[in-house]
Structures are given as structure tokens and as C-alpha cells.
N, C-alpha and C positions, 0 to 999 in steps of 0.2 A: 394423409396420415401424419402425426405428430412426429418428429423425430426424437431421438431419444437424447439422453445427457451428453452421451460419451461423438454420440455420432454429429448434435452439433458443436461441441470443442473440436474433436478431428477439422470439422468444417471451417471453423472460425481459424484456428493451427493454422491451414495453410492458407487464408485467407491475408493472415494477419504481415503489417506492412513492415520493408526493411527499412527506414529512414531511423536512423536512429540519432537520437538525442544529445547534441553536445553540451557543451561547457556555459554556452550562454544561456540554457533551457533551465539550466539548474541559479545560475546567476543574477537572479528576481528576487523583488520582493518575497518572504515564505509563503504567504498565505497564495499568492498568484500563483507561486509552482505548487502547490498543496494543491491547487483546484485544476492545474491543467496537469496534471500526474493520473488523474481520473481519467480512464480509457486507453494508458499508454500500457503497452507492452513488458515487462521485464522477464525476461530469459538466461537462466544460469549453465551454462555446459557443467554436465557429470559425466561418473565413470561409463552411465548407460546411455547417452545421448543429453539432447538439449528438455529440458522442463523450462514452460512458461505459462506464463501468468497474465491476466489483465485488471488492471488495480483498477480498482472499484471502493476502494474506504482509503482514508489517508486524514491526519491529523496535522497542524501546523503548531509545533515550538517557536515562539519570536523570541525579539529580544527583550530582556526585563522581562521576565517570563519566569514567573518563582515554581512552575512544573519541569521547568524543562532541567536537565541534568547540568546545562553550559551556565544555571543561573550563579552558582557563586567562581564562575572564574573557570581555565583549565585542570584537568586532574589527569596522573596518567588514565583513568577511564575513559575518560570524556575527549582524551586531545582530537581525537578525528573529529571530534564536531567545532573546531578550529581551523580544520583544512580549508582548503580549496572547492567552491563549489562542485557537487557530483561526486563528493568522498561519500563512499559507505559507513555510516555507522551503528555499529554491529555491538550488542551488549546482552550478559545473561542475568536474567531475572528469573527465580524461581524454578530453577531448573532446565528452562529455554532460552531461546536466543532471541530480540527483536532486532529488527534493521529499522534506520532512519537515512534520508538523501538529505545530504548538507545542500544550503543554498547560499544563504550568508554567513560569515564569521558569528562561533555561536549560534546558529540559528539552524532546524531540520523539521522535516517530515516524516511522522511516524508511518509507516507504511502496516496499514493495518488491516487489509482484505484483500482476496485476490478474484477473480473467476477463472478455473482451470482451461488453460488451452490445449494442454496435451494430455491424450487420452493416458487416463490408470493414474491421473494425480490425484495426491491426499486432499482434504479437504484445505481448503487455503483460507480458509476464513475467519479470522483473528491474528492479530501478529505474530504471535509463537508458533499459529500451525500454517504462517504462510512461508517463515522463516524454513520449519519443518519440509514441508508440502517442496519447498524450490532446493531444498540442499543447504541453503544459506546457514555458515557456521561462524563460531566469535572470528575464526582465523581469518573470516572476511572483512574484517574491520581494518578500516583505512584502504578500501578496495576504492579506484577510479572509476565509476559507470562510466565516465562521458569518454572513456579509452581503450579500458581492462577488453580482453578478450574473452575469457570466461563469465562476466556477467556485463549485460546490456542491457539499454533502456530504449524504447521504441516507439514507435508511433502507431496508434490502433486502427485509424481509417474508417471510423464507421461512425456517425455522427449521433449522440447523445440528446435524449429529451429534457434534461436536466440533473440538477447537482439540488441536496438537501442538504441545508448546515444544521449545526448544532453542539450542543455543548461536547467537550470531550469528556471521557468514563475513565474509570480503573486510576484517577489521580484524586491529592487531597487539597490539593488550591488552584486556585484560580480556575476553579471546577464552572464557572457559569461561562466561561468564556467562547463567543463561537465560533471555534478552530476547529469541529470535527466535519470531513466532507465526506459525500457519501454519493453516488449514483443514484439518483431516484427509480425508486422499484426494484432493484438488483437484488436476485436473491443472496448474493452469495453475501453481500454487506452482514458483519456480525450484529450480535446481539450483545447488551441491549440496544435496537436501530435505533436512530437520529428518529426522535417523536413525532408524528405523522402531522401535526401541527407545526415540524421547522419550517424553517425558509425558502423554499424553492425556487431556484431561478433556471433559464437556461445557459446552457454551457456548450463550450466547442469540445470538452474530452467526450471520448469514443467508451463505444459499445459494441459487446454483438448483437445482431438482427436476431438473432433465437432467443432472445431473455425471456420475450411474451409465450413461445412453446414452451420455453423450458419450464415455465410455471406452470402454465397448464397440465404440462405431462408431472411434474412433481408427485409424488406419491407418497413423500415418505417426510418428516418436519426436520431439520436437523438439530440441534443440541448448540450452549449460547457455543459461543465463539473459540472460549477455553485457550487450549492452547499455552498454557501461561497467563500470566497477567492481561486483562483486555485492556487498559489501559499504555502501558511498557516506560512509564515516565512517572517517578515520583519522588517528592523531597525526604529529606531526613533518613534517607539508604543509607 
């Protein structure tokens, strides 16, 4: 019998691995931690227990990068994406909030999809309703994943059939460039997906074993990504 939505996140929940992520993980080139962020874990403690996540969409800001927020220098907006690789950085756009993981000076990853690990979470699938969906608020800006107690990054343990590139969305330059990454087949990646004609290669980030049931048992189409801006990055703000 198919298992249901809720019954494999429970499954994958506790399946899912404690090694978590230091300083050097985040301290790579962007685009290399952009692609191996795909499969890992992020888990935030609230007032009702721990909510997690398994990223599944992520975008890469580099350097000389006329989308990204760090392109003309620091601002007090932007100084977290100055820090130390593994700073949070946390910004509201349009009403919501998106987070990005620093890697280099200047440089992050838009953290842009999620698939729910624990059971009764929101939809996490665009960056304002992953930000939503996990608790993540502006106050977490300049937050340390690679230390913080209350938010962590992890390791997912399940090995991945591939990564789809493609351009990133919701910005107004350097729109053809290809920094957006994606899980091949993942339902939960937003829309509009990475065009079924990208790039596909394989990759070491994780997945859960239930993606193929969970499609199958699907019944119902969800709505684009929303959330806020599906993009979370753009000039002349």
C-alpha cells in the first residue's frame, strides 16, 4: 500500500542523520556549496518543538554578481553577507522574510525549497513559505548555523539520482545565468521548475526513498511557490 505524505516525513524525521555541518562545509566555492546543500537537513528549535526541512531548491549569489544584494559593497542590510562563512542571512521582501547561507565574503545561497520532515509542516516550497513553514525570522539574521543551537544544518544520508540546473527566477539581471539548483524530480522544488530540458548531472546531496510514492500517491497539484518573491534577490531595492 502507498504510504501517505505525513507518514513518510514521520519516516524520513527520524530516519534523518545527526552529523552536522561545520565551518569548512560552508567555506567553498558558492556554487559547490549551493549544489551540496541539496539533501542536507536544516532544523530550527521553536516554542513547540524542533521543525525540519530537507533542501531541495537553492540558488547561488557569487561574486560580481549585479543580482545579488553584496553587488555594490556592504550596507547595514546586507552586512551578514560579509560575515563568516555559515552566517545566516535573513531579509524581508514584500512582506516576508528569505534566508541565504554565507560562504564566501559577499557571496550566499538562496535557500529556496524545502521537503517537510516533520509531520503538520506548512508548505515549504519557495523561499518566503520555507522561511514561513521553519519559524525563520529577520531576528535570525547574522545567526551561526555552523554553531547556533537553535538553528542547524545536517547531513541527509540518502543518496540522490541527480541535481537539475538552471537559470534563477523572480530577478532582473543576470537572469540567464545558471545558479539555480534543484533535485531532479522533487516534488516539492517551486515553480516555475528548472525547464525539463536543464542540465542534469549526478550528485552526492540526499534525498528521501519516498519521493517516487509520494508522487504517485499525490492527489491534489499545489500552487506556484509564492510565499513572497520566488526569486528573493534583486537590484535597484
Amino acid at each position: 500500500m502507498t504510504e501517505s505524505r505525513s507518514q513518510t516525513a514521520a519516516r524520513s524525521s527520524s530516519r534523518t542523520a545527526n552529523r552536522r555541518m561545520g565551518r569548512a562545509f560552508f567555506d567553498r566555492p558558492t556554487v559547490e556549496v549551493a549544489r551540496s546543500l541539496l539533501g542536507t537537513v536544516l532544523s530550527i528549535q521553536g516554542p513547540n518543538g524542533r521543525r525540519a526541512v530537507r533542501l531541495v531548491e537553492t540558488e547561488a549569489y557569487v561574486s560580481n554578481d549585479p543580482a545579488s544584494h553584496a553587488f555594490r559593497g556592504p550596507t547595514p542590510r546586507n552586512r551578514s553577507m560579509f560575515s563568516r562563512p555559515g552566517t545566516l542571512y535573513v531579509y524581508r521582501i514584500h512582506q516576508v522574510v528569505c534566508a541565504n547561507l554565507v560562504t564566501r565574503r559577499g557571496e550566499a545561497v538562496l535557500l529556496r525549497a524545502g521537503e517537510p520532515l516533520t509531520p503538520g509542516l506548512e508548505n515549504p516550497s519557495g523561499p518566503g513559505r520555507l522561511c514561513r513553514a521553519l519559524g525563520i525570522r529577520l531576528a535570525d539574521d547574522g545567526t551561526d548555523v555552523a554553531s547556533d543551537r537553535r538553528i542547524a544544518l545536517g547531513s541527509g544520508g540518502v543518496a540522490s539520482s541527480g541535481v537539475v540546473v538552471g537559470p534563477r527566477i523572480g530577478i532582473r539581471r543576470a537572469r540567464r545565468r545558471l545558479l539555480r539548483f534543484a533535485l531532479a524530480d522533487n516534488e516539492w522544488v517551486s515553480r516555475p521548475r528548472p525547464p525539463a530540458g536543464g542540465r542534469t548531472t549526478s550528485a552526492s546531496p540526499t534525498r528521501t526513498r519516498g519521493d517516487a510514492a509520494k508522487r504517485r500517491s499525490r492527489t491534489t497539484s499545489r500552487r506556484s511557490s509564492g510565499g513572497g518573491r520566488s526569486g528573493g534577490h534583486s537590484v535597484g531595492r
